[in-house]
Each structure stands twice: as structure tokens, then as C-alpha cells.
C-alpha atoms as an extended CHARMM CRD file, in Angstrom:
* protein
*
       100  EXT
         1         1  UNK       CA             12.6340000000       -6.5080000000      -32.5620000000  PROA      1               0.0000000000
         2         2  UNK       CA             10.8920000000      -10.3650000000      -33.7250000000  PROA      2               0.0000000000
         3         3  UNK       CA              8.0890000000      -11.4320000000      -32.6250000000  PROA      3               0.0000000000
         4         4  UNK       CA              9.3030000000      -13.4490000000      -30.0570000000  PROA      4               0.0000000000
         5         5  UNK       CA             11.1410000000      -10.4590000000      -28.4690000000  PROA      5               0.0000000000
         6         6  UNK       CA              7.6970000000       -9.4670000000      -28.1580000000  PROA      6               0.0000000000
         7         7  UNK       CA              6.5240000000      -12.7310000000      -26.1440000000  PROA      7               0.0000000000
         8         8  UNK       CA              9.4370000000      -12.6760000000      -24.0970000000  PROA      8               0.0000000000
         9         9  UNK       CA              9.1050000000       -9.2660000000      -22.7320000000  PROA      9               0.0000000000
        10        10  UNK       CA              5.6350000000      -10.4280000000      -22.2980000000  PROA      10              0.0000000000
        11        11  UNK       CA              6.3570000000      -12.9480000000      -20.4980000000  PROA      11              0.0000000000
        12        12  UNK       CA              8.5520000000      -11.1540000000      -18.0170000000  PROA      12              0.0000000000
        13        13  UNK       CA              6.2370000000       -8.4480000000      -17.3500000000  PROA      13              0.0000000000
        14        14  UNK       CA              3.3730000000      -10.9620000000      -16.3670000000  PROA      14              0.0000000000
        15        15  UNK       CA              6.1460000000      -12.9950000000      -14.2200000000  PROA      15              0.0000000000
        16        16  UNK       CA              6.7850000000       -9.1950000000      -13.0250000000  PROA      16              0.0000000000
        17        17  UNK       CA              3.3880000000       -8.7370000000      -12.3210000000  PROA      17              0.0000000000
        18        18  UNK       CA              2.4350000000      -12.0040000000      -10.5100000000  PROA      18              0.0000000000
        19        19  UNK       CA              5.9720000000      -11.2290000000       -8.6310000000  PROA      19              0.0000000000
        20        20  UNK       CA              4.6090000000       -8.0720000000       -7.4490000000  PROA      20              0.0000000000
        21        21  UNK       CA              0.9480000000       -9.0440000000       -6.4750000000  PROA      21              0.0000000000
        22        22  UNK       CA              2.3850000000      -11.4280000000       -4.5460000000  PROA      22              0.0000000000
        23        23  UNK       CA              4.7280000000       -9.0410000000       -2.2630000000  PROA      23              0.0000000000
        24        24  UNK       CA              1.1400000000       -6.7710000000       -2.4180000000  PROA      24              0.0000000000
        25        25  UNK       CA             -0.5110000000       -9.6220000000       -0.7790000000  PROA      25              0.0000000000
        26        26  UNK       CA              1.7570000000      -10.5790000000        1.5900000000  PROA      26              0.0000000000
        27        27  UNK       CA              3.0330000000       -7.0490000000        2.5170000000  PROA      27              0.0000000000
        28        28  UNK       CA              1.9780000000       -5.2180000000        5.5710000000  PROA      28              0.0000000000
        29        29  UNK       CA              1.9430000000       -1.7410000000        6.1630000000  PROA      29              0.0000000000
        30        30  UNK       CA              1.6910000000       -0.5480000000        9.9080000000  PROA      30              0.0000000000
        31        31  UNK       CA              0.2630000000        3.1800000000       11.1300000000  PROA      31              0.0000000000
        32        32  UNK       CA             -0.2570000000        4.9570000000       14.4020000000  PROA      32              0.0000000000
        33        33  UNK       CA             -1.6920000000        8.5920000000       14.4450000000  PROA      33              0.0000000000
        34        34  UNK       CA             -0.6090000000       11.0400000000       16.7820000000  PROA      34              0.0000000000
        35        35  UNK       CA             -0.9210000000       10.3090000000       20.5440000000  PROA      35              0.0000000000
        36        36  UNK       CA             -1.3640000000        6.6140000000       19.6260000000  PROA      36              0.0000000000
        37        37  UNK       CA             -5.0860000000        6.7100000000       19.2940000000  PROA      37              0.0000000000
        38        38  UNK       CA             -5.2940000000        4.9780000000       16.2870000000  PROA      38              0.0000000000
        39        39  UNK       CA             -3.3850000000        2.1720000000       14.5230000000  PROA      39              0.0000000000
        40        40  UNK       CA             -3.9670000000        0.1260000000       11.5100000000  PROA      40              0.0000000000
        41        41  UNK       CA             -2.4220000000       -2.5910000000        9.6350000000  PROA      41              0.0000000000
        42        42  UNK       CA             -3.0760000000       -2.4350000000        5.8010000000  PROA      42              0.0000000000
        43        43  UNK       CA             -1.8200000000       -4.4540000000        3.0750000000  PROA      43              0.0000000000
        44        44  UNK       CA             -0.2240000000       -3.5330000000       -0.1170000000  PROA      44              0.0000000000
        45        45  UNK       CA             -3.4720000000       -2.9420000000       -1.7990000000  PROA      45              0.0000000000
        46        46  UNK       CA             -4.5330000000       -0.6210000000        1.1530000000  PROA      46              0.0000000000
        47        47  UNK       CA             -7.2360000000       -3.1710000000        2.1590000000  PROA      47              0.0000000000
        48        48  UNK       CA             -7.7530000000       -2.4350000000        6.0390000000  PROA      48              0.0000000000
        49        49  UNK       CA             -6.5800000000       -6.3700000000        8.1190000000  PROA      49              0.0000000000
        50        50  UNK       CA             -6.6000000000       -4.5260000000       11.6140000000  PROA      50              0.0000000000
        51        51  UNK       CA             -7.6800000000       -1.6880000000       13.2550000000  PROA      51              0.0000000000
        52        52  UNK       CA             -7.0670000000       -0.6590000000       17.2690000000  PROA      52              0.0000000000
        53        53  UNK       CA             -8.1080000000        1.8300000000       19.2850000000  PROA      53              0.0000000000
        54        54  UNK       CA             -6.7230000000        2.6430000000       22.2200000000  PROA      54              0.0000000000
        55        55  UNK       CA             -8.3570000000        3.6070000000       25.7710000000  PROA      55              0.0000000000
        56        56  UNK       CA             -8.2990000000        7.0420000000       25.5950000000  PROA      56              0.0000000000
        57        57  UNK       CA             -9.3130000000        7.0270000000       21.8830000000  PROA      57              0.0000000000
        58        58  UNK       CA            -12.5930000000        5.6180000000       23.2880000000  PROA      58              0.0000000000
        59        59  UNK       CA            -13.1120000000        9.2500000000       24.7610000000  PROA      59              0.0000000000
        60        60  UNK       CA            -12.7330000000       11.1130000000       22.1570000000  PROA      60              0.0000000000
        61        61  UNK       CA            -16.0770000000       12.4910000000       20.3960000000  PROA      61              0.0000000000
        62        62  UNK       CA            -16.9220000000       10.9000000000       17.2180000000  PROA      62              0.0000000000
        63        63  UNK       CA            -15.6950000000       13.5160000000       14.7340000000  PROA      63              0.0000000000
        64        64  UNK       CA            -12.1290000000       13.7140000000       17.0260000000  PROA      64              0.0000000000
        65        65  UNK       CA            -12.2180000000        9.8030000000       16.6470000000  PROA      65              0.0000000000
        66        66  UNK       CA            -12.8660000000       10.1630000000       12.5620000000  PROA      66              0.0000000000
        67        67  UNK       CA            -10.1070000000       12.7750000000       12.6600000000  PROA      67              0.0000000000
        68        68  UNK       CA             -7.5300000000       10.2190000000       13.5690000000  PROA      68              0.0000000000
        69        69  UNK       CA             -8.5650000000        7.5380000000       11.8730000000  PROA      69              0.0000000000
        70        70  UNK       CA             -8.5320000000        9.3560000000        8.5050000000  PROA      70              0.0000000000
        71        71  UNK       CA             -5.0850000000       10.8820000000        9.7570000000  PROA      71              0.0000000000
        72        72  UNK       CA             -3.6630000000        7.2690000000       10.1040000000  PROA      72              0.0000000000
        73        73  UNK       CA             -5.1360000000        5.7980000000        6.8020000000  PROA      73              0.0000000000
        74        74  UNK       CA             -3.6270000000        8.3250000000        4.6200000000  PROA      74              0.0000000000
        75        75  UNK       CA             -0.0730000000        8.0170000000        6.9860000000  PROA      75              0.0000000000
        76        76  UNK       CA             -0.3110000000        4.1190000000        5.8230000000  PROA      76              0.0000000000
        77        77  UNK       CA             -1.2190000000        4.9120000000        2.4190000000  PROA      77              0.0000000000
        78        78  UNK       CA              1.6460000000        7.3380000000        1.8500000000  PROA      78              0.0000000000
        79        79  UNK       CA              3.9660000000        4.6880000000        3.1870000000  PROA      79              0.0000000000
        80        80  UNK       CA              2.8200000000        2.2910000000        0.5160000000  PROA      80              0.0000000000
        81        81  UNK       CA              2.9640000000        4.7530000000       -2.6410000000  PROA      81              0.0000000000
        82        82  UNK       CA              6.7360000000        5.2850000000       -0.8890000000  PROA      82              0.0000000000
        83        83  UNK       CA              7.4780000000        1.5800000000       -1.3740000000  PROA      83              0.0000000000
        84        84  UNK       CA              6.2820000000        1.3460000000       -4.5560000000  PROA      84              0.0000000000
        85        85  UNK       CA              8.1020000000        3.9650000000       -5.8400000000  PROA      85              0.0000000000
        86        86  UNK       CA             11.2640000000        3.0860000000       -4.1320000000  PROA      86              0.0000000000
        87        87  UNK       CA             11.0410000000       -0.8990000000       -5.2130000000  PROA      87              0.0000000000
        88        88  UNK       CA              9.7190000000       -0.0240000000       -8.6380000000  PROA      88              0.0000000000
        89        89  UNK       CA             10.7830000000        2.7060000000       -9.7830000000  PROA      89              0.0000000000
        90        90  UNK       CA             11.9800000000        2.2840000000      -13.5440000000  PROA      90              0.0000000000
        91        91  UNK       CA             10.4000000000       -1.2800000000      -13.9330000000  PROA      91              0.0000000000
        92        92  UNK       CA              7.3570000000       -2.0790000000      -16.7890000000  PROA      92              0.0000000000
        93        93  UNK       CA              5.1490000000       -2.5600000000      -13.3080000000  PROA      93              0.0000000000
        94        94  UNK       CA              5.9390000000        0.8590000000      -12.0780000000  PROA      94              0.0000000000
        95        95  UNK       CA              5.5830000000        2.1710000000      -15.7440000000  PROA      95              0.0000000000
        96        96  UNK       CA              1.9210000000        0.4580000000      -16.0850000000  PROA      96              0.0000000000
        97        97  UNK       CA              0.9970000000        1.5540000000      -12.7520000000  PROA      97              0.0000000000
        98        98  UNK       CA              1.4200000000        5.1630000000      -13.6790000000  PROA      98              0.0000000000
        99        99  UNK       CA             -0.2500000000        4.9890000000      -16.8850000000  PROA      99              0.0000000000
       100       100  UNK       CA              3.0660000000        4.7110000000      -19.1150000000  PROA      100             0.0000000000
């Protein structure tokens, strides 16, 4: 392998890169926990965009209320990791995500 094999996979991997920061950006990942209490919209870099309660969520105590929050956070997070794992699984963006 030259030199310039070198660039050129470099090259593709930061095209690669910006590629998938983009779809990050852009993507939206949508969670309700149980009995609808809770939903959120995050995007791809689990950054919280919306949050809604419903009515009966508004009488539930405060720990109940955390309960289900925390419950729908980590339902949208796993959906995420899911994606990425599905969309890149064997690519150098998957591999330098995991530390490869």
C-alpha cells in the first residue's frame, strides 16, 4: 500500500464521517414509555429536541414522573445504538466508534 492509498482511504473515511454526522443531525429518534406518559424526540447524538407529558403524567408524584422519563430516554437511546449498528456495521465509522 503507497502513500496515496493512504490519502485516499483518508479521504473516504472523513467523506464517511461528514456523511454520517450529517444523517446524526438530521435523524430523529421518537419514544413513548409505558401508558404514554412520557414521549421524547432525540436526535442521533441523543440530544433531547422535545419532550411531552401527557395529562395524567401530570399526576403522577415526582419520583413516578422521573421513573418514566428515565424509562423513555434509555428506550430512545437503545433505538439509536440499534441503528447504528444496523447502518454501520462493518464500516471504518462503526470501527472508530467502537474503539477499533
Amino acid at each position: 500500500m503507497g502513500p496515496f492509498d493512504n490519502v485516499k482511504n483518508m479521504m473516504k473515511m472523513r467523506e464517511e464521517m461528514n456523511s454520517y454526522k450529517k444523517q446524526l443531525e438530521e435523524m430523529r429518534i421518537k419514544a413513548t414509555s409505558k401508558k404514554d406518559y412520557v414521549k421524547v424526540t432525540l436526535d442521533g447524538e441523543k440530544s433531547l429536541k422535545h419532550i411531552e407529558f401527557s395529562d395524567d403524567a401530570m399526576k403522577l408524584s415526582k419520583d413516578e414522573l422521573a421513573k418514566h422519563i428515565k424509562e423513555v430516554m434509555k428506550n430512545a437511546s437503545k433505538e439509536l445504538e440499534s441503528w447504528q449498528k444496523k447502518n454501520y456495521k462493518n464500516s471504518p465509522v462503526a470501527n472508530m466508534l467502537q474503539g477499533k
